[in-house]
Structures are given as structure tokens and as C-alpha cells.
VOBA-1610 file (N, C-alpha, C; in pm, whole numbers, padded with zeros to 5 digits, always signed):
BEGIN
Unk+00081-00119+00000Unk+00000+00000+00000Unk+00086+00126+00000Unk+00192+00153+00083Unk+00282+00240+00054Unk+00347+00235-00036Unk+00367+00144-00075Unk+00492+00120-00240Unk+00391+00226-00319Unk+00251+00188-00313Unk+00198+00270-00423Unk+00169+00403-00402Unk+00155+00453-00301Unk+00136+00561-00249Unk+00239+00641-00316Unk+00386+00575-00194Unk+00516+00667-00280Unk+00508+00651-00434Unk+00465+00577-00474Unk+00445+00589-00641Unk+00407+00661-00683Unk+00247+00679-00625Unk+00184+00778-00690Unk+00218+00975-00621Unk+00315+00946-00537Unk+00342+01092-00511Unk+00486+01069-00586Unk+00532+01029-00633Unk+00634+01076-00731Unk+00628+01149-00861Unk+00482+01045-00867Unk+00440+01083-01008Unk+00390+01200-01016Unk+00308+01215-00932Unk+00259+01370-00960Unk+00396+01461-00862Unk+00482+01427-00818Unk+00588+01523-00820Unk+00666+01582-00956Unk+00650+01477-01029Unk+00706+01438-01180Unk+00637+01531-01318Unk+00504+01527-01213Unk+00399+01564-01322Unk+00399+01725-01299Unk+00379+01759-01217Unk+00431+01897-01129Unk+00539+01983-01207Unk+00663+01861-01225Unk+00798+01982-01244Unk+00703+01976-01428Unk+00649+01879-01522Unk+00626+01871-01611Unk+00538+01982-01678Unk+00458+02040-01616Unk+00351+02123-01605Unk+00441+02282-01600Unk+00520+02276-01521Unk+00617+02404-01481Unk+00648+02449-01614Unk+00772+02346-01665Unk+00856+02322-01756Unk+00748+02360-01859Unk+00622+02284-01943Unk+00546+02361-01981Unk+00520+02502-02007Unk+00483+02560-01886Unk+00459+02673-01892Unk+00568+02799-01881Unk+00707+02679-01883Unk+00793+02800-01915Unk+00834+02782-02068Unk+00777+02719-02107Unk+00788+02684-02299Unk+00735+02744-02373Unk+00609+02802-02286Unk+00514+02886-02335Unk+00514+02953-02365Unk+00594+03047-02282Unk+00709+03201-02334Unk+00681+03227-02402Unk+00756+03098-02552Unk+00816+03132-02656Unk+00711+03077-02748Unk+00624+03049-02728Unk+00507+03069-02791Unk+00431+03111-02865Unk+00443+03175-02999Unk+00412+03315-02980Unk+00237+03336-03084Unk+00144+03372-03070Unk+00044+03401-03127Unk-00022+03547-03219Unk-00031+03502-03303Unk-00039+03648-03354Unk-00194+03664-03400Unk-00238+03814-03382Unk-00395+03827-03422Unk-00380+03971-03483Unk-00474+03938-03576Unk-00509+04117-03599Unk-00673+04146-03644Unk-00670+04250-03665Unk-00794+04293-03680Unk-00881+04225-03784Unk-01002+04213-03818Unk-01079+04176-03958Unk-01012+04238-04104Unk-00993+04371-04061Unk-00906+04474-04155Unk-00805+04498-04185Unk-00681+04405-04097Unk-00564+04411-04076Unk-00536+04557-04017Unk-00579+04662-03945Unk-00575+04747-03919Unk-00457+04774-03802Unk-00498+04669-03683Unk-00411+04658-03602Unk-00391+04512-03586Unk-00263+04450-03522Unk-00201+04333-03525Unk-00201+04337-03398Unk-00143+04232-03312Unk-00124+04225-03189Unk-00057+04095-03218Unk+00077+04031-03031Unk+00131+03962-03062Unk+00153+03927-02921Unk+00068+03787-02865Unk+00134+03782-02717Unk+00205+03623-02709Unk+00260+03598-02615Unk+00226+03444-02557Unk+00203+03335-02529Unk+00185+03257-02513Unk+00079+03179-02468Unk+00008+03168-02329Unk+00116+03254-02247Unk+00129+03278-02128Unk-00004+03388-02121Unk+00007+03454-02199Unk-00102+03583-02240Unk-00002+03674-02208Unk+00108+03715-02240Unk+00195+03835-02226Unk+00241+03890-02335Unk+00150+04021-02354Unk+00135+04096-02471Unk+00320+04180-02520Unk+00335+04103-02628Unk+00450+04134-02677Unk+00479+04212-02800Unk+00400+04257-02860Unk+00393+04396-03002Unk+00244+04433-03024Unk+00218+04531-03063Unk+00107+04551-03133Unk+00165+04689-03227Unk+00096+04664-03348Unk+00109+04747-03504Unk-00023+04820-03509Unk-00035+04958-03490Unk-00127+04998-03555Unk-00156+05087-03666Unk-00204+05078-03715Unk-00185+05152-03829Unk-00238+05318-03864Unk-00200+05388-03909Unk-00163+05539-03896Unk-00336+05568-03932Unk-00393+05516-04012Unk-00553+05596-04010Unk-00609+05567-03890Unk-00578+05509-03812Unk-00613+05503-03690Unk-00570+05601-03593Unk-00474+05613-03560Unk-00434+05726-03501Unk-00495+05868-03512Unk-00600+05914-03589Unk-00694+06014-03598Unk-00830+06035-03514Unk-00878+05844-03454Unk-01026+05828-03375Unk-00961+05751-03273Unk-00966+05834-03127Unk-00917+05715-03014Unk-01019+05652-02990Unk-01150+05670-02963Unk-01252+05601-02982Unk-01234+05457-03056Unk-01242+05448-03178Unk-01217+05350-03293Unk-01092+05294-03255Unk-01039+05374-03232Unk-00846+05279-03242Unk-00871+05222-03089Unk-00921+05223-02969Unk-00946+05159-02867Unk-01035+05058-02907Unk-01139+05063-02932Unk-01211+04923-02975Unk-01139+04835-03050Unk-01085+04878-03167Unk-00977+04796-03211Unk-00878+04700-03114Unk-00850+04788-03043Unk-00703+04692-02917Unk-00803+04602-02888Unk-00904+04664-02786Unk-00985+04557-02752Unk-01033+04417-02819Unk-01059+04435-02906Unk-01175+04340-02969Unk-01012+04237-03046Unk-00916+04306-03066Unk-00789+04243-03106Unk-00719+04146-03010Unk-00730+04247-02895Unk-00632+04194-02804Unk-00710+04005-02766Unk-00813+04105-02717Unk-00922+03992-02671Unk-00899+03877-02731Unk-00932+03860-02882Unk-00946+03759-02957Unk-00779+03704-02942Unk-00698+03708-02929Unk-00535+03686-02918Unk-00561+03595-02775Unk-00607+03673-02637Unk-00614+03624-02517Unk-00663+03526-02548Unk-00752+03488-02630Unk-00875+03361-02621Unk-00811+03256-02679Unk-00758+03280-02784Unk-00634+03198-02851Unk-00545+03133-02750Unk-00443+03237-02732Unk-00347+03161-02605Unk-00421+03090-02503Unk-00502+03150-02446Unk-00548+03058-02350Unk-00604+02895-02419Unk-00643+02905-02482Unk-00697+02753-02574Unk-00585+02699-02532Unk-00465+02724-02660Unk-00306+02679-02633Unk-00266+02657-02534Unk-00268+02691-02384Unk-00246+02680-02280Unk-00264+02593-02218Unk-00416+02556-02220Unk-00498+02497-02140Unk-00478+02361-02223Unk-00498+02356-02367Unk-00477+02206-02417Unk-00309+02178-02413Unk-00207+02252-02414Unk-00099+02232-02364Unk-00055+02127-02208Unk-00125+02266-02114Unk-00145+02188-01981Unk-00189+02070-01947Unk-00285+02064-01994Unk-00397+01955-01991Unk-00339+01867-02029Unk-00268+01845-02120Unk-00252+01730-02204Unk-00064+01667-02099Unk-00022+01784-02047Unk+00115+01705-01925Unk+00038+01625-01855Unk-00075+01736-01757Unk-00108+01688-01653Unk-00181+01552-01658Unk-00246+01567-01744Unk-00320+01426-01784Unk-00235+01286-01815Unk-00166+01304-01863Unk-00032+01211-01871Unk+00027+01192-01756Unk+00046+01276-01665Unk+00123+01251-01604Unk+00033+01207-01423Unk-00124+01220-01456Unk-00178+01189-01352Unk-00185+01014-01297Unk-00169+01014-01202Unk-00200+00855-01158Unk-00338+00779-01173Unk-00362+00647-01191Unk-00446+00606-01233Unk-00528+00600-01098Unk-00606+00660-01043Unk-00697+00660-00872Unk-00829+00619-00957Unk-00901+00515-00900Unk-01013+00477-00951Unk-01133+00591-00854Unk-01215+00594-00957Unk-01324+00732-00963Unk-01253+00889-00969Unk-01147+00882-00987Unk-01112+01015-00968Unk-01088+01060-01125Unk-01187+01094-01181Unk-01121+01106-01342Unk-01151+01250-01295Unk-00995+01321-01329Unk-01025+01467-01356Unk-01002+01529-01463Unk-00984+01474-01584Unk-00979+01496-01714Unk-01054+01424-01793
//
């Protein structure tokens, strides 16, 4: 009963550093979005850490307009990485979880 125990806390010690390591891979990740119009670009992550955005000079005339733009840009970028993330994650942790009967957490 302990043999398996320490087993199964290795594994998810294992699974742990795996998940880390992951999400420091993620970094370099990189996702790119831009507008319907190509107007503005944006460039984060996977982590969601916004790393360029391009906007383009007719914009710079309506802050109004050129703010909805970031938004509705950025946004759609966040939603992205996070997908990537999460099926990234998901897919260590799941591997790397122990087999506990009734405990399906994936």
C-alpha cells in the first residue's frame, strides 16, 4: 500500500515539475492576431503576455475606434493563447496523472 502511495506521489511530483517546464515553454510561444481589416495586429504568448502591437496610422486620428480595435484584437489573441495553454497543460497533466479509480479529472 505504501509502495503505491510513494508511487503515486512521485508521479505527480514528476507531473508537477512537467507542467512548470510547460509553462515555461510557453514564453516562446508566440500568437499572432489582428484585426478583420488588418488594421491593427497584436502579438502575445501563450502565457497571455502581450509582446507587439502594429497599428496603423488611419487610426491614429479616432481614439474612440483605435481603442475598440485593441480591444476586440487583443481579446481575440487572449482567447487563442489561452486555448493553447490549457490544451498544452492539460494534455502534461493528464499524462502525467496517476491512475486513482473514480477520480477522473480529465
Amino acid at each position: 500500500m505504501f509502495g503505491d502511495l510513494m508511487g503515486m506521489m512521485g508521479k505527480l511530483k514528476e507531473t508537477k515539475a512537467k507542467v512548470e517546464a510547460t509553462k515555461e515553454r510557453l514564453n516562446t510561444v508566440y500568437i499572432d492576431e489582428q484585426s478583420n481589416d488588418g488594421l491593427v495586429s497584436v502579438t502575445i504568448t501563450a502565457n497571455r503576455e502581450l509582446k507587439n502591437i502594429n497599428i496603423d496610422s488611419k487610426l491614429l486620428e479616432d481614439k474612440d475606434q483605435l481603442e475598440d480595435y485593441l480591444i476586440l484584437t487583443i481579446n481575440k489573441a487572449i482567447e487563442k493563447a489561452t486555448q493553447v495553454q490549457e490544451t498544452e497543460i492539460g494534455a502534461v497533466a493528464k499524462e502525467g496523472m496517476p491512475n486513482i479509480p473514480g477520480m477522473d479529472l480529465f
